[in-house]
DONU-163141 format. One line per field, with one value per residue: x, y, z of N, C-alpha, C in turn; residue number from 1; residue in one letter. Coordinates in steps of 0.001 Angstrom, whole numbers. Example, Ala and Ser with C-alpha at 12.3 -4.5 7.8 and 13.67 -1.06 7.14 Angstrom:
DONU-163141
n.east <- (13190:12850)
n.north <- (-5690:-2250)
n.up <- (7800:7080)
ca.east <- (12300:13670)
ca.north <- (-4500:-1060)
ca.up <- (7800:7140)
c.east <- (13200:12900)
c.north <- (-3300:30)
c.up <- (7800:7870)
num <- (1:2)
residuo <- (A:S)
END
This chain:
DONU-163141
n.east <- (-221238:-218465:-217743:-214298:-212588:-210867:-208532:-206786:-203636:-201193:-197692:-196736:-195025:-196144:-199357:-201997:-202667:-205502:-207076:-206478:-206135:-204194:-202055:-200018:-197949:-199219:-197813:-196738:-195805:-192989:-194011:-195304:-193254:-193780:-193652:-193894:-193842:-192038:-193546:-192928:-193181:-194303:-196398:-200309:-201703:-200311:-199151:-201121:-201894:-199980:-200448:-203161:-202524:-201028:-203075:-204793:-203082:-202852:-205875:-205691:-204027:-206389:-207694:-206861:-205605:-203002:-201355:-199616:-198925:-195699:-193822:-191479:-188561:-187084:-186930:-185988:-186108:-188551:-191091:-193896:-194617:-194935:-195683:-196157:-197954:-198695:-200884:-202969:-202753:-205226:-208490:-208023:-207203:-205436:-203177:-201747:-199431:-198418:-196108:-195607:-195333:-194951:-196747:-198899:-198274:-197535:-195203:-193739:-195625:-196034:-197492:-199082:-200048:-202208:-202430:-204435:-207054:-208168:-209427:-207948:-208926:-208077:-207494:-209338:-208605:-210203:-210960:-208524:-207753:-209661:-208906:-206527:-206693:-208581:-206261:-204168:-205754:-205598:-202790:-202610:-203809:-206889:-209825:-211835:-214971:-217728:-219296:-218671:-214898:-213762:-214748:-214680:-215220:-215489:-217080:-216906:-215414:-214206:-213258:-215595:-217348:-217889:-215661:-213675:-214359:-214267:-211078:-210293:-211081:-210197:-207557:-207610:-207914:-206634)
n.north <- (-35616:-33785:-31258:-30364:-28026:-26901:-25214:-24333:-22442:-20044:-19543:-18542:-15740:-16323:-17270:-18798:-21852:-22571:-21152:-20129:-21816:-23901:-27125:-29907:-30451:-32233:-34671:-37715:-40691:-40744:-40268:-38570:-37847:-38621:-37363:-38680:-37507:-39316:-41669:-41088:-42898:-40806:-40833:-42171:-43771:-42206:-43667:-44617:-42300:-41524:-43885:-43322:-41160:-41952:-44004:-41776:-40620:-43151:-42909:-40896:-41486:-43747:-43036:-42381:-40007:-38133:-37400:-38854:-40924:-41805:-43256:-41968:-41812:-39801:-36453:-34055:-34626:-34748:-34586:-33807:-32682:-33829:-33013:-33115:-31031:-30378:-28910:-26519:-22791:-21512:-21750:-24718:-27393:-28427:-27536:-26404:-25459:-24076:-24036:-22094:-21872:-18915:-19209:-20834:-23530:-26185:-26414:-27773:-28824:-28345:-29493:-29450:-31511:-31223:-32676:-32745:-31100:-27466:-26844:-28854:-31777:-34680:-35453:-38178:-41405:-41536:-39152:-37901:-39009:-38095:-35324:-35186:-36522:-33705:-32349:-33118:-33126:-30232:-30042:-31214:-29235:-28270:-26668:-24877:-26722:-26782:-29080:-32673:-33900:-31506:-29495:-26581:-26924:-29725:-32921:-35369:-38217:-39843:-39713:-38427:-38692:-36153:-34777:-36972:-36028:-33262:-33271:-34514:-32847:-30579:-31635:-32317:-29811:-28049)
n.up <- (-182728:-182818:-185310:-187104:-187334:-190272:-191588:-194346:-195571:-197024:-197353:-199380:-201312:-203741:-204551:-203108:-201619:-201281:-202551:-205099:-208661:-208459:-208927:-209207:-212108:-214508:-214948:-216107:-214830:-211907:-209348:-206400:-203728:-200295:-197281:-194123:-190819:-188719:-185823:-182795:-180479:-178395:-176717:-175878:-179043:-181135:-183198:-184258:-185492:-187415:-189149:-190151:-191388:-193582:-194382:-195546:-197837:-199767:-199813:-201606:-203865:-204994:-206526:-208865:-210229:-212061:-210792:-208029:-205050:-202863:-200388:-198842:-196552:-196589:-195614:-196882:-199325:-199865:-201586:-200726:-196908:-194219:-190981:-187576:-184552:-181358:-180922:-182510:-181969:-182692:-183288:-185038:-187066:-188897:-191543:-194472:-196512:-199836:-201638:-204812:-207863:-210441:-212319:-210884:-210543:-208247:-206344:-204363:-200672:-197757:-194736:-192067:-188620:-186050:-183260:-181081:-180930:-180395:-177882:-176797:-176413:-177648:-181550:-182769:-184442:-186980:-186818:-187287:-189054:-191490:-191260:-192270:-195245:-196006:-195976:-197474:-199689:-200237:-200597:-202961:-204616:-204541:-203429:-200932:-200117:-201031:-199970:-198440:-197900:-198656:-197722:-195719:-192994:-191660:-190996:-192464:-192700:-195398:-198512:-200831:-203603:-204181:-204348:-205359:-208163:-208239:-207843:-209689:-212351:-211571:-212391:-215630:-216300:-218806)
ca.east <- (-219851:-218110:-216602:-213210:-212250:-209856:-207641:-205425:-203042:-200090:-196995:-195508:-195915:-196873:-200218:-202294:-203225:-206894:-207585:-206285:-206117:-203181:-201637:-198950:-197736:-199410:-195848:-196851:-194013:-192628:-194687:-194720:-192802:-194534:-192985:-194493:-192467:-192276:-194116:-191759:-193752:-194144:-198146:-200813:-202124:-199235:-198776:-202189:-202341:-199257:-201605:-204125:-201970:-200542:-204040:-205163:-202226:-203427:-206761:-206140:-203657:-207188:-208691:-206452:-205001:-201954:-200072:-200102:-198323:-195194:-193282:-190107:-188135:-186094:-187891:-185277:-186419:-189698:-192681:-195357:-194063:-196356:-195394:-197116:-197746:-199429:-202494:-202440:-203252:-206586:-209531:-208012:-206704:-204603:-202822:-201245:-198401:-197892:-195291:-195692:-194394:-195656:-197687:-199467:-197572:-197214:-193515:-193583:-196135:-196055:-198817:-199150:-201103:-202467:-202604:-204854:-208194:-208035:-209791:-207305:-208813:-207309:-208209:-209605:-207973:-211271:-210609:-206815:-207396:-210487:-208181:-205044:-207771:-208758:-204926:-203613:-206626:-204752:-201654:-202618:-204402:-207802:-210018:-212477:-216045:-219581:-219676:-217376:-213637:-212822:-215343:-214041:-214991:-215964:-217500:-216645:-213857:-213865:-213323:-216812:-217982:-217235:-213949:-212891:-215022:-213441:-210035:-210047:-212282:-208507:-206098:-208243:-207840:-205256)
ca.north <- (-35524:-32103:-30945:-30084:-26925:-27091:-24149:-23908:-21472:-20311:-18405:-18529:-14732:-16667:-17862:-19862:-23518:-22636:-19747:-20261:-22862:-24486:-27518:-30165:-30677:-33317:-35317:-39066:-41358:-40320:-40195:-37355:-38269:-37799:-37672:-37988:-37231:-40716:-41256:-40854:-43293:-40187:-40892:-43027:-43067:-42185:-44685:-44724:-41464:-42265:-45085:-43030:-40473:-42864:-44399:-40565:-40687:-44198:-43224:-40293:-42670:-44430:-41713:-42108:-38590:-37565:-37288:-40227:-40283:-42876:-42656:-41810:-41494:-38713:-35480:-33367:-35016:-34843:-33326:-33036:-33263:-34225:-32833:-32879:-30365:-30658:-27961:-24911:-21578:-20642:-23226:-25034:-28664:-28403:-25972:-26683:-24391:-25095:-23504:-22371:-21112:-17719:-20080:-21556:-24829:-26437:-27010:-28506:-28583:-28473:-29714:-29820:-31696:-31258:-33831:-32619:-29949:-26275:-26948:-29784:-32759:-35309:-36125:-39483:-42021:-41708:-37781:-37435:-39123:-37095:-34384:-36149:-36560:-32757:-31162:-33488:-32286:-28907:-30063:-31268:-27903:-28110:-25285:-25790:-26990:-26821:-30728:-33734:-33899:-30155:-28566:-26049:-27911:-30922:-34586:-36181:-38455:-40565:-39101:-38442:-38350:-34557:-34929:-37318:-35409:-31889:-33476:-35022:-32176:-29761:-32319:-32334:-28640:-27730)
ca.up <- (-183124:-182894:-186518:-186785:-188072:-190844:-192326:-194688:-196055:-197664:-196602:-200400:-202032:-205547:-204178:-201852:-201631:-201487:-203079:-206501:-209282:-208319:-208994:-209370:-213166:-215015:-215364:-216077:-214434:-210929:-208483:-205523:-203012:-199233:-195896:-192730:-189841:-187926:-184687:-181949:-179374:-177223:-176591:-176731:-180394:-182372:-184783:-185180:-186171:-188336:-190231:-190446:-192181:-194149:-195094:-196012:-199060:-200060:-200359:-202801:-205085:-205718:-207414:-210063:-210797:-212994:-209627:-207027:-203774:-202886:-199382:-198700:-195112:-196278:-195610:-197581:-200922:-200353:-202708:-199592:-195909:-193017:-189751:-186180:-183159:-180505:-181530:-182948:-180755:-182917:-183229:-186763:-186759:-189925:-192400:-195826:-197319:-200874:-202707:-205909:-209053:-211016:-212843:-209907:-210475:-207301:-206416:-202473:-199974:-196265:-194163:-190549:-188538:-184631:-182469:-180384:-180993:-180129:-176714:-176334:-176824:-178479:-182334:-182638:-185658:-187323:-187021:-188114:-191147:-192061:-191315:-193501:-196719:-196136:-195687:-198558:-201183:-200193:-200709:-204120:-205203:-203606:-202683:-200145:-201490:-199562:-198977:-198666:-197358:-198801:-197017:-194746:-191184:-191915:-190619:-193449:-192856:-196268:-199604:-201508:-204892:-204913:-203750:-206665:-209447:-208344:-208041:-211303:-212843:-211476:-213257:-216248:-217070:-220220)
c.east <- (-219539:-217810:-215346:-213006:-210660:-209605:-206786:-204943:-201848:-198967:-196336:-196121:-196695:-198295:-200803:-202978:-204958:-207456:-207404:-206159:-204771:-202656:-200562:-199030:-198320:-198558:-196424:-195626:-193894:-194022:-194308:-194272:-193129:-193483:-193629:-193820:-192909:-192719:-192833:-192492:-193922:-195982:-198834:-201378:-201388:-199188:-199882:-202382:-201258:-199872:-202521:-203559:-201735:-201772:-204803:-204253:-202682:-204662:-206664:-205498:-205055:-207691:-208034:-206020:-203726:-200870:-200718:-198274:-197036:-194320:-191561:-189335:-186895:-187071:-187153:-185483:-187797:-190593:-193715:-194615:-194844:-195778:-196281:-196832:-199059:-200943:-201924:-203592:-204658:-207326:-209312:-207103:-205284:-203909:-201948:-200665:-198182:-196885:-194767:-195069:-195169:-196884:-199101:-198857:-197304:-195674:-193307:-195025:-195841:-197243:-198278:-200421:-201505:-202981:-203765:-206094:-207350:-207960:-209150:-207971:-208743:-207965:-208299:-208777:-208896:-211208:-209660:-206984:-208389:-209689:-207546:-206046:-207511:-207381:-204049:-204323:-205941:-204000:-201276:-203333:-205933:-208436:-210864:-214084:-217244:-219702:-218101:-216119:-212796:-213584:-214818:-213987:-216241:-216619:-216847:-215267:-213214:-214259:-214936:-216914:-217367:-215900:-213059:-213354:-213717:-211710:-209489:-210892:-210379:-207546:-206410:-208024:-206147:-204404)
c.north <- (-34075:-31787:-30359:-28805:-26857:-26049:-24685:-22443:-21703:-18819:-17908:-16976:-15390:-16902:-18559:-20984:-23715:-21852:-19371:-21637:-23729:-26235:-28694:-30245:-32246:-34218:-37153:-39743:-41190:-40435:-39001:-38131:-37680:-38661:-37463:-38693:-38256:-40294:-41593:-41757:-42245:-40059:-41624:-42444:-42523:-42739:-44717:-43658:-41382:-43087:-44641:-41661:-40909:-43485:-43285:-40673:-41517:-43697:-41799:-40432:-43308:-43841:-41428:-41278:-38733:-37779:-38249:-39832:-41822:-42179:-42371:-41186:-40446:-37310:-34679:-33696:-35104:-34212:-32349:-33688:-32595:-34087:-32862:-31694:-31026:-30236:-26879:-23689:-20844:-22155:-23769:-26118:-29039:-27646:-26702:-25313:-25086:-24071:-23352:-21313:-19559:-17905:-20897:-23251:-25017:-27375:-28364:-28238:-28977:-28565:-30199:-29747:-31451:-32531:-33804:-31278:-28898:-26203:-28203:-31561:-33545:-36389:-37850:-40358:-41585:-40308:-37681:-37949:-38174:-35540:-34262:-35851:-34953:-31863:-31639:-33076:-30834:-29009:-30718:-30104:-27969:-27407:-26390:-25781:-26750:-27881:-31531:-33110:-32594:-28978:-27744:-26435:-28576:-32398:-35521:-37085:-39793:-39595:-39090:-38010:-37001:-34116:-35167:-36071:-33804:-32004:-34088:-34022:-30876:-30422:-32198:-31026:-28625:-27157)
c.up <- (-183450:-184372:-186064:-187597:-188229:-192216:-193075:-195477:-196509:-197115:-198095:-200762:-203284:-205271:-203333:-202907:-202570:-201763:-204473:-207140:-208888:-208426:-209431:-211156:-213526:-215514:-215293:-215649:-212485:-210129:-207393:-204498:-201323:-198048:-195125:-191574:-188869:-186690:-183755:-181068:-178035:-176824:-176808:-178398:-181203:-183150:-185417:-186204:-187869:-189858:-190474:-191578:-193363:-195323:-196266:-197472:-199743:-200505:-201747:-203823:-205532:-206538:-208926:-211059:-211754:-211895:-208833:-206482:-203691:-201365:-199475:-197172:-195116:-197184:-196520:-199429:-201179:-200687:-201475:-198323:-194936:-191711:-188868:-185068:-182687:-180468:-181688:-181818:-181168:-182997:-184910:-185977:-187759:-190982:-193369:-196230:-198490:-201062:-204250:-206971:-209804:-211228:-212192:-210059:-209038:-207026:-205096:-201586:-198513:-195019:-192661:-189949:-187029:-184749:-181860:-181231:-180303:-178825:-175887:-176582:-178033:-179984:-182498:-183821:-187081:-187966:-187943:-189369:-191902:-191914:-192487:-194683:-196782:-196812:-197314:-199995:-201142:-201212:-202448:-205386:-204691:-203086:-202130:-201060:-200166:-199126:-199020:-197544:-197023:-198103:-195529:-193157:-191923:-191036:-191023:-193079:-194045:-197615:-200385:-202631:-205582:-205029:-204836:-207546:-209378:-208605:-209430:-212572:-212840:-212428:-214706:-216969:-218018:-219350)
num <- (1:2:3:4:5:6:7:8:9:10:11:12:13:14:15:16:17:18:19:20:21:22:23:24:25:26:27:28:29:30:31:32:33:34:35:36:37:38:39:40:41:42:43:44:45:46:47:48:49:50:51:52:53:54:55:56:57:58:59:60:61:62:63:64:65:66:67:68:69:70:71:72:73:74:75:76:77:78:79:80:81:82:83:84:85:86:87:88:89:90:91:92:93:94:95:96:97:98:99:100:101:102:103:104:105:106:107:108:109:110:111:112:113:114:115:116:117:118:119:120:121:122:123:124:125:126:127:128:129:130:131:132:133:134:135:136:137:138:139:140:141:142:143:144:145:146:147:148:149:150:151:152:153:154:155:156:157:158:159:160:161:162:163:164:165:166:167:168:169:170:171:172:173:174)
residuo <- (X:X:X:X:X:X:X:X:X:X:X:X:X:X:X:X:X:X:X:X:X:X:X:X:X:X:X:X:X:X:X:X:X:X:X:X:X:X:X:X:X:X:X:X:X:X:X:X:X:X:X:X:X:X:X:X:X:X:X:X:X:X:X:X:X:X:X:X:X:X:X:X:X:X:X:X:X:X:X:X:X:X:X:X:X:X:X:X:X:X:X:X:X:X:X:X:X:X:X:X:X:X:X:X:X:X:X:X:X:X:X:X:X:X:X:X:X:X:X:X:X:X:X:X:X:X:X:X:X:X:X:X:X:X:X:X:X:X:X:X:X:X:X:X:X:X:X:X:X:X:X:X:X:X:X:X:X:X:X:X:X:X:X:X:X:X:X:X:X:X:X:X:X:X)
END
């Protein structure tokens, strides 16, 4: 099985995704509100990848953070929004923009996902969500780690041990 090589970054001046402490406000109540940009039936495997997106949010509501994910079909209101291309022009499958405050508070994030590998072929369901997990630990503050989901190119395509611990180990700080 190939790994996927998975970037992210940030275009905001305040900070990046994965390079500083970053993220959302510990706000009990609300929930973040995630959009991902409906499948258009233009391919096979769309929806799946859709559900597999979809499942990616789901699984990091289990983990039981401060922040948890809820959908919403209007992209203009939403916290984290999940777009698709086709592939990106360097060998990386995914990229996370957060946008954040002085503070590193995370205001919005923007995650996009390829459809397809560098060399073109096309990620598997199995893939995109191990992607989805990866781009969304971003998109919740997330650096990358040596093992598990956050690891910079990864296998992994189910959340692990280190995954929760570090993510609840981030929410955890004062």
């Amino acid at each position: 099985m190939l790994a996927l090589s998975l970037v992210a970054a940030l275009a905001s001046p305040a900070g990046a995704c994965d390079s500083t402490r970053a993220r959302w406000p510990n706000a009990p109540g609300d929930p973040l509100r995630a959009w991902i940009q409906p499948a258009d039936g233009s391919g096979p495997g769309v929806m799946t990848d859709y559900d597999a997106v979809r499942r990616a949010f789901l699984s990091w509501n289990a983990v039981f953070l401060p922040v948890r994910f809820a959908f919403t079909a209007d992209s203009a209101i939403a916290d984290v929004r999940v777009r698709w291309i086709a592939r990106f022009d360097r060998p990386m499958s995914g990229n996370t923009e957060c946008v954040l405050t002085d503070d590193n508070w995370i205001l919005r994030a923007d995650v996009v996902l390829a459809i397809a590998r560098f060399d073109g072929r096309r990620l598997d369901t199995h893939e995109m969500h191990g992607l989805a997990l990866h781009e969304i630990g971003h998109a919740i503050g997330l650096v990358h780690q040596p093992k598990g989901v956050m690891a910079a190119t990864t296998r992994v395509r189910e959340l692990t041990a280190a995954d929760r611990t570090a993510a609840r180990r981030l929410y955890g700080l004062p």
